[in-house]
C-alpha positions in Angstrom: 15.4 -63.4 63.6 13.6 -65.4 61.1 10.5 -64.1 62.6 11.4 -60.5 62.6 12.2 -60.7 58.9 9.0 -62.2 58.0 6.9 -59.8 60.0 9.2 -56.9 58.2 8.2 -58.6 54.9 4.6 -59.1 55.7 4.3 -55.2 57.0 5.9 -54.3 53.6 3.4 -56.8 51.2 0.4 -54.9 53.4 1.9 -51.7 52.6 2.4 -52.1 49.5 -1.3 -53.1 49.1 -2.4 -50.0 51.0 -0.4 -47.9 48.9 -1.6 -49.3 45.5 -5.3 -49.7 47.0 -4.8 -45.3 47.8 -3.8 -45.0 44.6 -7.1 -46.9 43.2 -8.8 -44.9 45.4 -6.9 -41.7 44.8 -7.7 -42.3 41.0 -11.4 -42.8 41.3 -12.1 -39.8 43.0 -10.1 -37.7 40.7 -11.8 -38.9 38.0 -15.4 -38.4 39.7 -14.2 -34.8 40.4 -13.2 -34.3 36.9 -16.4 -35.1 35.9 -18.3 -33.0 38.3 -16.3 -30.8 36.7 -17.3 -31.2 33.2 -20.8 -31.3 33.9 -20.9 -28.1 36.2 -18.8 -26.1 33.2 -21.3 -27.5 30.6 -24.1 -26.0 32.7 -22.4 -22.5 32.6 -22.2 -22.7 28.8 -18.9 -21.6 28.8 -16.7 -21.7 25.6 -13.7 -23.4 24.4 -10.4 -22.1 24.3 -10.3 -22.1 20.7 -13.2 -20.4 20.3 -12.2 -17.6 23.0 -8.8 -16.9 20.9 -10.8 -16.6 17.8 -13.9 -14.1 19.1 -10.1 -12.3 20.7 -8.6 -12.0 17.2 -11.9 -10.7 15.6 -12.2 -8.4 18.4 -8.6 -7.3 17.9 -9.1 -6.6 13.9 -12.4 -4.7 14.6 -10.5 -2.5 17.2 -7.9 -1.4 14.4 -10.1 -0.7 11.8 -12.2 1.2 13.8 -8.9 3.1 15.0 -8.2 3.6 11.1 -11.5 4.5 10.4 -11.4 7.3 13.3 -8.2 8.5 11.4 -9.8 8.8 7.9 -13.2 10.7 9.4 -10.9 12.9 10.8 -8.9 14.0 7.8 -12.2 13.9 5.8 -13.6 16.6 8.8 -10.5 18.7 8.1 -10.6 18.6 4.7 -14.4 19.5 4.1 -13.8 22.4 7.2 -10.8 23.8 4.7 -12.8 24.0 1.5 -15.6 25.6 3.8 -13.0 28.2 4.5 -11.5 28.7 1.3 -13.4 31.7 -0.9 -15.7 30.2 -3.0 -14.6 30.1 -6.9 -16.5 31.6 -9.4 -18.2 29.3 -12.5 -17.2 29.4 -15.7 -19.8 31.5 -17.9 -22.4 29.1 -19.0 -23.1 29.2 -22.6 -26.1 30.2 -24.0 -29.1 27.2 -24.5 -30.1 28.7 -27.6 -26.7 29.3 -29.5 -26.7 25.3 -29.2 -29.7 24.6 -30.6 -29.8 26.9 -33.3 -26.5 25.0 -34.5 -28.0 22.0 -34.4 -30.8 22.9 -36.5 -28.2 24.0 -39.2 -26.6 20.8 -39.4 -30.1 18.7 -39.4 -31.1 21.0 -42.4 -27.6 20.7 -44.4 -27.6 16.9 -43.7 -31.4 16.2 -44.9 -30.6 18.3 -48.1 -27.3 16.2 -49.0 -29.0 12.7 -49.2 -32.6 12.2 -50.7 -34.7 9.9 -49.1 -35.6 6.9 -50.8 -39.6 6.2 -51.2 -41.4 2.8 -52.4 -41.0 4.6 -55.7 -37.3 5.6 -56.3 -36.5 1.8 -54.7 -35.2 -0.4 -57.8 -37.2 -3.5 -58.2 -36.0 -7.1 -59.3 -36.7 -8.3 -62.4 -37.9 -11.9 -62.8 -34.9 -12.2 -64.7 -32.4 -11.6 -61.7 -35.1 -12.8 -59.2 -35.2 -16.1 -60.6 -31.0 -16.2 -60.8 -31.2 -15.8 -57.1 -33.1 -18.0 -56.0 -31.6 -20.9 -57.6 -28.2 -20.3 -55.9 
């Protein structure tokens, strides 16, 4: 019996071994897979999901403003094809050009006749009295 439980324990220690020597083996070629992988998908240039989210959510905000803009052409389109309809209003009279300046040329006159305008000879000059008084402040 001695035997038999020896050979039972000796089957299980060279089991054991297979089993952890699979598992070696089982990691290894995972690992080269994964990197087959890697370098394959860096080949196709393809992007990260980060970076696919983002592009998504700019994608997604240029869809609804261009769904907001569509609404605002189309109330502008309305409104330009209602006042196209509408009868046209008639202008206020325009007043007549030379009403205006005739008016002004009234006021430049009574203005220029009001004040005098000063020459080199109506200016008062400083005595060398006061000159002198100035300067020495």
């Amino acid at each position: 019996m001695r035997e038999r439980v020896r050979f039972i324990e000796d089957l299980a220690r060279v089991a054991s071994g297979a089993v952890g020597a699979a598992t070696g083996v089982r990691d290894e070629v995972e690992q080269m897979v994964r990197q087959r992988f890697e370098r394959v998908a860096a080949d196709l240039d393809l992007v990260s999901r980060e970076d696919f989210h983002a592009v998504e959510a700019m994608a997604e905000a240029a869809r609804l403003e261009n769904e907001t803009l569509k609404e605002r052409l189309a109330a502008l389109e309305a409104r330009i094809e209602s006042l196209e309809k509408a009868p046209a209003k008639k202008p206020a009279p325009a007043k007549k050009p030379a009403a205006r300046t005739a008016a002004k040329a009234s006021t430049k006159t009574s203005t220029a006749a009001a004040k005098p305008k000063r020459t080199a000879a109506t200016k008062p000059r400083a005595t060398s009295k006061t000159a002198s008084k100035t300067t020495d402040k």
